[in-house]
C-alpha positions as CSV (number, residue, x, y, z in Angstrom):
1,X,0.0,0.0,0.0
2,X,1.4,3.9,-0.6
3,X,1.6,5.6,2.2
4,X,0.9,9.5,1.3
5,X,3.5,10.4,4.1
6,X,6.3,9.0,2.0
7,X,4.8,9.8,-1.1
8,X,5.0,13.6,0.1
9,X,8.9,13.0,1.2
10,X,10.0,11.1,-2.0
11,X,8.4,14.3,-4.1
12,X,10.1,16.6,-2.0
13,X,13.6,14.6,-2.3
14,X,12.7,15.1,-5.9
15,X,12.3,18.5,-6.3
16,X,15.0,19.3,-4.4
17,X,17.7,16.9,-6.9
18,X,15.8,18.6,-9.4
19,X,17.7,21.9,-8.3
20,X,21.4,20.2,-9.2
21,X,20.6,19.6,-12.6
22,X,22.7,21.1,-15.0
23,X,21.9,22.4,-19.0
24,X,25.1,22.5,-20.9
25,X,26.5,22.1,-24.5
26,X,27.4,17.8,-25.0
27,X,29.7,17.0,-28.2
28,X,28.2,13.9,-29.0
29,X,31.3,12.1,-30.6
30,X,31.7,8.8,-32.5
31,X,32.9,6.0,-30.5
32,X,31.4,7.2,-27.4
33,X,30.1,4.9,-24.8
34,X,26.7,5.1,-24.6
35,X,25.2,3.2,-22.2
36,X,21.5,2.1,-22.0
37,X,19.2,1.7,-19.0
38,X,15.8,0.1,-18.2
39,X,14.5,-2.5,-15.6
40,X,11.9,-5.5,-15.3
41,X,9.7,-6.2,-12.4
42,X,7.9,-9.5,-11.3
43,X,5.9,-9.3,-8.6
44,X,8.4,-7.7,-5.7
45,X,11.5,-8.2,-7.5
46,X,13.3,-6.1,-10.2
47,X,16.3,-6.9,-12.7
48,X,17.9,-3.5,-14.1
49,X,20.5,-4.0,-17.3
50,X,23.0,-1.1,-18.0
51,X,24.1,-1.9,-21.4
52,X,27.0,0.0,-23.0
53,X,27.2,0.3,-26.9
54,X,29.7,2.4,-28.6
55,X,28.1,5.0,-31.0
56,X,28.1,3.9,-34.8
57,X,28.4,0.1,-33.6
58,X,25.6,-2.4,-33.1
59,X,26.6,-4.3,-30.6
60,X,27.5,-4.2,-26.8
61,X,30.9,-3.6,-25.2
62,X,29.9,-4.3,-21.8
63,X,26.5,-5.5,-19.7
64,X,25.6,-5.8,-16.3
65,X,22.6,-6.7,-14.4
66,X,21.6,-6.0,-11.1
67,X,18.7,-8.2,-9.4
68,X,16.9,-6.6,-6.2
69,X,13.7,-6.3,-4.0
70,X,11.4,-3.4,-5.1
71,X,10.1,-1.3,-2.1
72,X,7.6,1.0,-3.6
73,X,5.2,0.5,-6.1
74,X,4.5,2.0,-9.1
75,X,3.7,5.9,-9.1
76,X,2.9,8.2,-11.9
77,X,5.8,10.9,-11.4
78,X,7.7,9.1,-8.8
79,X,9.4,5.9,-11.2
80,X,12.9,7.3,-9.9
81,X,11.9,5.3,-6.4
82,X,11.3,2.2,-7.7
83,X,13.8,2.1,-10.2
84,X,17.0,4.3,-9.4
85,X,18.2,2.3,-6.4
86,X,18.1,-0.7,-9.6
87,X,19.3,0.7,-11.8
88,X,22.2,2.5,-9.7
89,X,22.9,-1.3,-9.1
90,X,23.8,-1.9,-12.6
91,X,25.5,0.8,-13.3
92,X,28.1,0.3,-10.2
93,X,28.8,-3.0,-11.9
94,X,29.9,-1.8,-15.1
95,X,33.6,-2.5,-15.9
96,X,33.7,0.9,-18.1
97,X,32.4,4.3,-17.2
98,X,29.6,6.0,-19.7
99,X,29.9,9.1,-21.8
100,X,25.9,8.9,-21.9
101,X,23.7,7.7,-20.3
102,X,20.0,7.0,-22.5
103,X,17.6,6.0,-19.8
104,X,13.9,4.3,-20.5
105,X,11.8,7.5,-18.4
106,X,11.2,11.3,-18.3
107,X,14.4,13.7,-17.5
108,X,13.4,17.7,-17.7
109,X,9.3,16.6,-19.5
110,X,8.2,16.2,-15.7
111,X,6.0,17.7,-13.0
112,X,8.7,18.6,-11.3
113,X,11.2,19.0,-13.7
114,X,13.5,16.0,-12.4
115,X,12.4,12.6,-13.5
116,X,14.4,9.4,-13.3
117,X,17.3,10.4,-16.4
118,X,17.9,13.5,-14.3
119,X,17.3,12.0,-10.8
120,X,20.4,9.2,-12.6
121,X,22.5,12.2,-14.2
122,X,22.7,13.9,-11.0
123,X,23.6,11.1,-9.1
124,X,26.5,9.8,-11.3
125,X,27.6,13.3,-12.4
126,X,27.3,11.9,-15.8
127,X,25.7,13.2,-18.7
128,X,21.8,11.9,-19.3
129,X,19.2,12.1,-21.8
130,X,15.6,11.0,-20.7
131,X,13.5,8.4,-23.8
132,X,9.9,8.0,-22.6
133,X,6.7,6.5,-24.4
134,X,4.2,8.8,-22.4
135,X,3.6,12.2,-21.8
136,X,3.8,13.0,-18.1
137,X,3.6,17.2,-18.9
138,X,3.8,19.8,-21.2
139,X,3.2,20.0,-25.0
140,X,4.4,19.2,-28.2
141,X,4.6,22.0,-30.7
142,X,5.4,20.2,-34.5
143,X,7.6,21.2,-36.7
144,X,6.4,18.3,-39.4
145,X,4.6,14.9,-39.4
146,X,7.7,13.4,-36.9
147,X,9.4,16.0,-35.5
148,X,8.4,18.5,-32.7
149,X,9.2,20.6,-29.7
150,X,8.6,19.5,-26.7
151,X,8.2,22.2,-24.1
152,X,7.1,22.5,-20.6
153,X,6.0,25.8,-19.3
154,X,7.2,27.6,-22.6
155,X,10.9,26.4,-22.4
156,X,11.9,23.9,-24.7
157,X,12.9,20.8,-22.6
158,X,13.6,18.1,-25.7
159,X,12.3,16.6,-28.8
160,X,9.1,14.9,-29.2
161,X,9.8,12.4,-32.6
162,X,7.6,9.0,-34.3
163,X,9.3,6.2,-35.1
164,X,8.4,3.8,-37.8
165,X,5.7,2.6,-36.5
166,X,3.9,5.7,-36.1
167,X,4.4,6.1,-32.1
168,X,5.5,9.3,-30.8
169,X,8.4,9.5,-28.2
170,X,9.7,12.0,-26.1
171,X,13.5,12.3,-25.3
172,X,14.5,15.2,-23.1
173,X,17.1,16.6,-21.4
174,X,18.5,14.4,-18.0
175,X,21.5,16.1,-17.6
176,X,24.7,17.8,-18.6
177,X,23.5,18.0,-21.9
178,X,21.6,20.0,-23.9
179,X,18.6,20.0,-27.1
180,X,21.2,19.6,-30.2
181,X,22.9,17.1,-28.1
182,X,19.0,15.3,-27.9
183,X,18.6,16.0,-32.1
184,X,22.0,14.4,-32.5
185,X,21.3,11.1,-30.9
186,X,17.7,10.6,-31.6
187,X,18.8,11.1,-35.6
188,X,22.1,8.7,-35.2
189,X,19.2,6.5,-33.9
190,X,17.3,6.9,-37.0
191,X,14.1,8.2,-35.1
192,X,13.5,4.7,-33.0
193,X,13.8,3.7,-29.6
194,X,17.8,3.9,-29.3
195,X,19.2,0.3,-29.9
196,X,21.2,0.5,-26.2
197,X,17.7,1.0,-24.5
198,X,16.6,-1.7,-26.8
199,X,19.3,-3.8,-25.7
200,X,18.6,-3.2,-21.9
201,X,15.3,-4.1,-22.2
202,X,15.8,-7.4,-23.2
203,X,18.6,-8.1,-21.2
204,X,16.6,-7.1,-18.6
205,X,13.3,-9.4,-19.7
206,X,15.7,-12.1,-20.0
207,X,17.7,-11.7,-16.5
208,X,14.4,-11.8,-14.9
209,X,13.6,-15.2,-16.2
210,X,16.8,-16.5,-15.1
């Protein structure tokens, strides 16, 4: 059951990380580890997969898996406390250290302008871009049939794009990055979910099963 008392605390926890995040310019370089982040859930256990890909290769340079007990339950605008601690996990067990980080959730396109790629970024002082599948706040203004603004309060906070299949995503600043940073990746990614998210996904689906 959620308890509104900690519910109140992990929002305020939130808004105050949300204080240290950081806009700046990112040269997104060739050969740079990018490293991809999501988690699984069965019941009250998690598996998060950190998978690092080098940018303009398709396949992985280094995975990691953390397994763990989940302690809060699912909560529209408060994912960070269910899956940071996981995810954190993974991360600590990579043998390599990330020049991005591309994490399955909301960055800056949140409620209170620090979801889980900028609750991550923070917290490893490494650079962050947030790739979600729902709209937690703001708008999209766009620009043509796939590409768009995405703003929140009138500031543009990242780029709202459709992939193939016709399904808008929305990838926005974590960070210590900035929006051309965001257009660089998403476009090297040819407009679909980027293939080290892809690849943490399944790794994740798979180390659950294990």
């Amino acid at each position: 059951m959620r308890e509104e008392h900690l519910s109140l605390f992990f929002e305020k926890m939130q808004e105050k990380l949300s204080t240290l995040v950081k806009i700046s310019k990112f040269d997104v370089v060739e050969g740079m580890l990018v490293c991809g982040l999501d988690a699984a859930y069965k019941d009250d256990e998690g598996v998060a997969a950190a998978v690092v890909v080098r940018l303009g290769e398709n396949f992985p340079v280094s995975k990691s898996l953390f397994r763990g007990k989940v302690f809060y339950e699912y909560v529209s605008g408060l994912l960070y406390v269910r899956e940071a601690p996981l995810l954190l996990g993974a991360l600590s067990r990579l043998p390599v250290k990330p020049d991005l980080l591309l994490v399955d959730g909301h960055g800056l396109a949140h409620p209170r302008r620090g979801g889980l790629a900028s609750i991550l970024g923070v917290l490893t002082d490494t650079p962050s871009i947030g790739i979600a599948k729902r709209l937690l706040t703001g708008n999209v203004r766009w620009e043509d049939d796939t590409v768009g603004r995405l703003e929140v309060d009138g500031e543009c906070v990242g780029i709202s794009y459709k992939n193939s299949m016709g399904r808008t995503l929305y990838a926005s600043i974590g960070h210590l990055v900035d929006i051309q940073a965001i257009s660089t990746i998403i476009s090297r990614y040819k407009y679909e979910v980027p293939l080290p998210i892809s690849l943490a996904h399944r790794a994740a689906k798979s180390g659950l099963m294990e």
